[in-house]
N, C-alpha and C positions, 0 to 999 in steps of 0.2 A: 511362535507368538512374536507380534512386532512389537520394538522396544515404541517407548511414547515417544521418541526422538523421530524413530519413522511416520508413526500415525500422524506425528504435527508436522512432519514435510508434505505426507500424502495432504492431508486435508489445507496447507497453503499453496501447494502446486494446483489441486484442484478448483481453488477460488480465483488463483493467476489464469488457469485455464478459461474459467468462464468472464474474469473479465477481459480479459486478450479478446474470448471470441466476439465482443462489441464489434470489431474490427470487419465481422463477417455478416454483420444484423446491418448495414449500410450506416451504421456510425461513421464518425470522422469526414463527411462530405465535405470538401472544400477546405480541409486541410493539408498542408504543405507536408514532407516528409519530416522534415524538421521536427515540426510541432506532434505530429503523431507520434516519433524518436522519445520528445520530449515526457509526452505522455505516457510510453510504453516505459519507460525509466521511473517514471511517479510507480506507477502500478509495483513494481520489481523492488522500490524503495520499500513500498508499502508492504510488502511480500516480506520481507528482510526484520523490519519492524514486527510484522505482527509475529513469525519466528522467534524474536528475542524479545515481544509477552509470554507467547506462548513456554520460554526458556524460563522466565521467570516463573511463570505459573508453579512452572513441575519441580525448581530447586526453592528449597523452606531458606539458604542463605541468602534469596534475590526479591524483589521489590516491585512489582509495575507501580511507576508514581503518577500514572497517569488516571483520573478518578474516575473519568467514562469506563475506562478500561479497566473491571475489576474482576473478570472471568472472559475463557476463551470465546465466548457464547458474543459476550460484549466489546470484544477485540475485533471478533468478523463485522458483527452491526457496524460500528463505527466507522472499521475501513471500506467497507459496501457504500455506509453512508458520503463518505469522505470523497472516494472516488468518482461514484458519480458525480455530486457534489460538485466539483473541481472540473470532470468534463464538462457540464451543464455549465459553469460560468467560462469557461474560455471556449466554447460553442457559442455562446451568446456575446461574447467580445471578440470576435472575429479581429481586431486592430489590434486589441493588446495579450492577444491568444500567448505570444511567444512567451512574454514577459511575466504572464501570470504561470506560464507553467516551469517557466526557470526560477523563476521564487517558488515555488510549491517543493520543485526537486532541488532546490538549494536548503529548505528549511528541514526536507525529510534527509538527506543527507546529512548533515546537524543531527539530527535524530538518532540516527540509525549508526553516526560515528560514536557522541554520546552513548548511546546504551554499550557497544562493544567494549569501551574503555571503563564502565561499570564494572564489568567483570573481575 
């Protein structure tokens, strides 16, 4: 039997996996490596994140403070949403592509340092 610690990697690596595979649907045309780098690091943030709800979900001493985020169910929607989300505006700003996705993984970094220091 898997511990819930395995089930909630399998099923974050699985959602890493599908949106990775954008990469393979002719996403990112016209994007530098840079900015794709940039992106692929959002994604892995977000992965990280939704890991430490999902840690929170399963221990009664921990908290998601985030109020979208009130069950695992509503942790994937959001980052599904988020994701795309974020590709769709720095697709569509081609000029300030870099800069919107080094603030996105500047802000999820923040995050994701945040919640580890919770513990």
């Amino acid at each position: 039997m898997k511990s819930k610690h395995q089930k909630n990697c399998l099923k974050i690596a699985i959602v890493c996996c599908l949106i990775m595979s954008l990469t393979l649907a002719g996403c990112f045309t016209g994007w530098n490596k840079k900015d794709k780098a940039l992106y692929m690091g959002f994604v892995g943030l977000n992965a990280v994140d939704t890991y430490q709800a999902f840690d929170a979900f399963d221990d009664p001493n921990k908290k998601e403070l985030n109020p979208l985020m009130q069950n695992k169910g509503s942790v994937v929607l959001i980052k599904l949403i988020g994701l795309g989300a974020i590709y769709w505006l720095a697709d569509k700003y081609p000029a300030q592509r870099t800069e919107i996705l080094g603030a996105c993984d500047g802000v999820m970094t923040g995050v994701v340092l945040w919640n580890a220091n919770v513990d």
